[in-house]
N, C-alpha and C positions, 0 to 999 in steps of 0.2 A: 428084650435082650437083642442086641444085635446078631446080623449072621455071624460075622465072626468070631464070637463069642457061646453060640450054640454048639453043645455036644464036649463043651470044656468041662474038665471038676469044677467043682467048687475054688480050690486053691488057684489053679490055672485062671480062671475067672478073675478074680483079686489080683493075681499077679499082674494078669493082663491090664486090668483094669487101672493099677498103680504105672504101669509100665507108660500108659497111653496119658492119665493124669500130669505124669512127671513131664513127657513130650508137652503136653498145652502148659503148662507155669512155666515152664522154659522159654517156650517159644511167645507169650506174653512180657516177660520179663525183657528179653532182648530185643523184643520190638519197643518196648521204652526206650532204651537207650537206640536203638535205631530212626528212632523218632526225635530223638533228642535236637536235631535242625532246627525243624519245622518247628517245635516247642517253642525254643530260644526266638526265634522269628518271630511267634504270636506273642510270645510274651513280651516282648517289647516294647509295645505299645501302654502295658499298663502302670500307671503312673505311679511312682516311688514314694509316696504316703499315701497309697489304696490299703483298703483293710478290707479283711474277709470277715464278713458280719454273721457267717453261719455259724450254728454250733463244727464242732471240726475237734477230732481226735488225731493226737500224735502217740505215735509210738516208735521212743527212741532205744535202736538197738544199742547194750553199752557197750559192748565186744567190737563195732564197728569201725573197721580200718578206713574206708572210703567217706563215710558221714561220722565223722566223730562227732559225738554229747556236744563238745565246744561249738560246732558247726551250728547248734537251732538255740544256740543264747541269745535273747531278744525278742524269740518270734511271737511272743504276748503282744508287744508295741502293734507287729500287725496283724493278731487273731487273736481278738480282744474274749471269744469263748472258745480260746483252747485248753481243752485237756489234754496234761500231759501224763504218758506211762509208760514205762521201760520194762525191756526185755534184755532176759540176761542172755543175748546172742551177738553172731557179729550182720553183716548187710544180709542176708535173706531169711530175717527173721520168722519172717511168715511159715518157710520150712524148715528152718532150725526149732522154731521153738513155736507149733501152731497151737497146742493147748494155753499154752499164755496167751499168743495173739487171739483166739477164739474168745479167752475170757475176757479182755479186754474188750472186746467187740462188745460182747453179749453184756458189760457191764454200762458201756456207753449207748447202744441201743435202748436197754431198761432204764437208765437213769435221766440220759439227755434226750432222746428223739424219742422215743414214745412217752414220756413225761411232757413232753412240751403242750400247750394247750393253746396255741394259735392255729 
């Protein structure tokens, strides 16, 4: 337990604990889109009938203003093993809705990436 975290309740703990969580997914988040330059830059270079050959889970929010559903129609043509799963949230599904996004996780971990036998 860190120092300042010693000498807290229990509750205080947790609080804390969420208080400091929410600070790091925030500040992950925003560094995506502050990153968002440099991305476009790299990405550039990569050729417009490349396919992503890994297995590769989606999970589309359907509540989502900024990526609407319409926005990932096609993306089979270039992710020949994706799975796709929707959550009934809008863009930060992850914290809108992490028991769905967890079981999705936990269903594509069990079924595609620890199933695989290469």
């Amino acid at each position: 337990m860190s120092k300042s975290m010693q000498g807290m309740e229990s509750e205080q703990r947790v609080s804390r604990g969420c208080q400091l969580l929410t600070l790091v997914v925030l500040t992950v988040i925003v560094n995506w889109y502050r990153n968002r330059r440099e991305n476009w830059e790299d990405e550039r270079s990569i050729e417009a009938d490349a396919k992503i050959q890994v297995p590769y889970l989606f999970v589309q929010a359907t509540q989502d203003r900024f990526l609407p559903p319409s926005m990932s129609v096609g993306m089979e043509a270039y992710i020949p093993n994706l799975r796709r799963r929707e959550s009934e949230s809008s863009h930060f599904c992850q914290i809108l809705d992490p028991n769905g996004i967890n079981g999705h996780l936990k269903d594509w971990f069990t079924e595609v990436v620890l199933a695989r036998d290469d």
